[in-house]
C-alpha positions in Angstrom: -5.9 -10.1 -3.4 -4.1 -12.2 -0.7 -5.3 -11.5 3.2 -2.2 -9.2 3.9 -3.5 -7.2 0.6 -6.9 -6.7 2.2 -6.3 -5.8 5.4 -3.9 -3.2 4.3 -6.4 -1.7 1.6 -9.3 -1.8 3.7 -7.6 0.3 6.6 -6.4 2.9 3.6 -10.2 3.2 3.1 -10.9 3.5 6.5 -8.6 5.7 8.1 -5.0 5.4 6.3 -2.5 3.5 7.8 -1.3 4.6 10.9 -2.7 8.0 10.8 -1.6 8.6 7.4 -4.7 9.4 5.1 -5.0 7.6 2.1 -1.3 6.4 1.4 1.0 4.0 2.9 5.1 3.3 2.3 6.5 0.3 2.0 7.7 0.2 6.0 4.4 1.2 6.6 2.9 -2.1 5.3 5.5 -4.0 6.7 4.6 -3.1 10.2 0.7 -3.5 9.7 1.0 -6.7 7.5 3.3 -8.6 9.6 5.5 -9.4 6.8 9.2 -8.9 5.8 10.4 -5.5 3.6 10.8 -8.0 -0.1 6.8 -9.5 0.7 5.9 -5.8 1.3 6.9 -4.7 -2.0 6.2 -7.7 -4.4 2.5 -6.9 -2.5 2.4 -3.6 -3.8 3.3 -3.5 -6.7 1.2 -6.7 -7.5 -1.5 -3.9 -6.0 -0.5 -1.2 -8.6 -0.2 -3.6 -11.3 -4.0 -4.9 -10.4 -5.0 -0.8 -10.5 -5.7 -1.6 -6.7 -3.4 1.3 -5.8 -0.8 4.1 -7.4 2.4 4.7 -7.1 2.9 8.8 -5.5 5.6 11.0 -6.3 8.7 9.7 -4.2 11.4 7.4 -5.1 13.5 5.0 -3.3 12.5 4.8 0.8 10.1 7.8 -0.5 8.3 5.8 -2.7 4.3 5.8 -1.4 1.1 4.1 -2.4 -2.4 5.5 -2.7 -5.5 4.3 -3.7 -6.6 4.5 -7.4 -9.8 6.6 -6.9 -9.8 7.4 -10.2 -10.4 3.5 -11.2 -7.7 3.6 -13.7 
């Protein structure tokens, strides 16, 4: 995981990302990771495809991103 991927992943352990328990958007990450809306998305989904996180039900600007408790 890059540094952007960490920090991001160890606030969802924390406390969720900005107040949000456990999940986080794609806006969401761009605001706590400092990085632009394309860098945001390549991250998680590099995330989901590493079992880091899952996708939630949602689609488009909807789309949100938990962590894969389950270790699958």
């Amino acid at each position: 995981m890059n540094e952007r991927q960490r920090m991001v992943v160890s606030d969802l352990f924390s406390n969720g990302v900005d107040g949000d328990p456990r999940s986080v958007n794609r806006n969401k990450y761009v605001k706590r990771a400092k990085c632009s809306p394309s860098t945001a998305l390549r991250d998680l989904q590099d995330l989901v495809g590493k079992s880091v996180l899952v996708q939630l039900p949602g689609e488009g600007r909807n789309t949100r991103y938990g962590l894969n408790l389950g270790g699958y």
